[in-house]
Structure formats: C-alpha cells, structure tokens
N, C-alpha and C positions, 0 to 999 in steps of 0.2 A: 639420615646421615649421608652425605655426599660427599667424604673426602675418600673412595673409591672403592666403598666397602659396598656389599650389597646384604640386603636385610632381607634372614629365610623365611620362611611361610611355617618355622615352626620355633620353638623354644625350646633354654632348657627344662631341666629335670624342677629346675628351682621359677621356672616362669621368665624369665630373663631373655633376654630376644637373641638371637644366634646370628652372627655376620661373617660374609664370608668374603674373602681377600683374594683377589684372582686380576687377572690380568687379560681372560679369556671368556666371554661367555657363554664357550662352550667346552669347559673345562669337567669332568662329571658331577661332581657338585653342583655346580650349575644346571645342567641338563635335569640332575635329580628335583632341582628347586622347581624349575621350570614346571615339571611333570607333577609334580606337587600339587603347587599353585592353579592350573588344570583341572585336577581334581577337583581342589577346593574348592574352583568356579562353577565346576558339573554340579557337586555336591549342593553351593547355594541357589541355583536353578531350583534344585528337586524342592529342597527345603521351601523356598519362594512359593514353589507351587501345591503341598502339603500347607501352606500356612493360608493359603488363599483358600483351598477348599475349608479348613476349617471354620475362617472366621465368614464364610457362605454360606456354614451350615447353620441353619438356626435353633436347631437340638444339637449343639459340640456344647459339652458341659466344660466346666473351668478346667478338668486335668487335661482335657486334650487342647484345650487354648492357651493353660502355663506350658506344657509339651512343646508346644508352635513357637509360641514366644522363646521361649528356651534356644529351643532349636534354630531358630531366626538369630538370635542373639549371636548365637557363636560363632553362627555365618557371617555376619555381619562384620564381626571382629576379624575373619577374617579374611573378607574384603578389603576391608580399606588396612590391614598388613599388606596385601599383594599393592594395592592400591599406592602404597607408601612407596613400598621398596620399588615398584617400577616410576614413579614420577621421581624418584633420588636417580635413576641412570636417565632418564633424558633428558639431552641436551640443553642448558638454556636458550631460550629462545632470544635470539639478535635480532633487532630493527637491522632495520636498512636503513643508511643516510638518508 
C-alpha cells in the first residue's frame, strides 16, 4: 500500500493487516513498529539458525523438523510483512535524463 499508509509488523484480532497513518516517522507508533520489526528480525536469525541445526542433525526426528518448519514459516511471514511495509515508504527510484 503506498498511498501514505505504512503497514505494522502485526494484525488484527481477526488476522487483518493493521496501517498506520502518520505524517512522522517518528511518531510512537512508529518507533513502537520500528522496535517490533527488530525483534522479528532478531527472532528469524534465531529461528534460521535452530532450523539449520536441525535439518544437520541426522537423528532430528519429523517432530523437531515440523517444529523448524513451523517455526521458519512464521518467520518468514514475517519477513517479507517487514519486507513489504519498508519497500511501500522508499522512494521511487528516478533515472537521470
């Protein structure tokens, strides 16, 4: 969405994607999104590397390899949300004559 909305790093109650209408990027809302998103990025490092160990192990039985995947899954999802929402605020890109 690009018409000056920015898209949070979380949903609602009902799943539905939550935007937020500002004029500042550093309005707390913001900042809270910001620090969020952060998070989420720390968080799919960890996961990333919980899911490398497992599928290295060659005794990880399928609950700890659906566990990984699971848990990879939601990381993922929520990458490319952060993903989204930061390539909707930057600028398009202009040529030069």
């Amino acid at each position: 969405m690009s018409d000056g909305l920015r898209l949070l790093p979380w949903s609602t109650p009902e799943g539905k994607p939550c935007y937020l209408s500002t004029d500042s990027g550093h309005s707390r809302l913001s900042l809270l999104a910001d620090d969020v998103e952060a998070a989420q990025l720390d968080s799919g490092e960890q996961v990333l590397a919980g899911a490398r160990a497992v599928l290295a192990d060659q005794a990880a039985g399928e609950r700890a390899v659906r566990f990984a995947l699971t848990r990879a899954s939601e990381s993922l999802a929520e990458v490319l949300r952060i993903a989204c929402s930061r390539g909707a605020r930057v600028p398009p890109h202009r040529r030069a004559p």
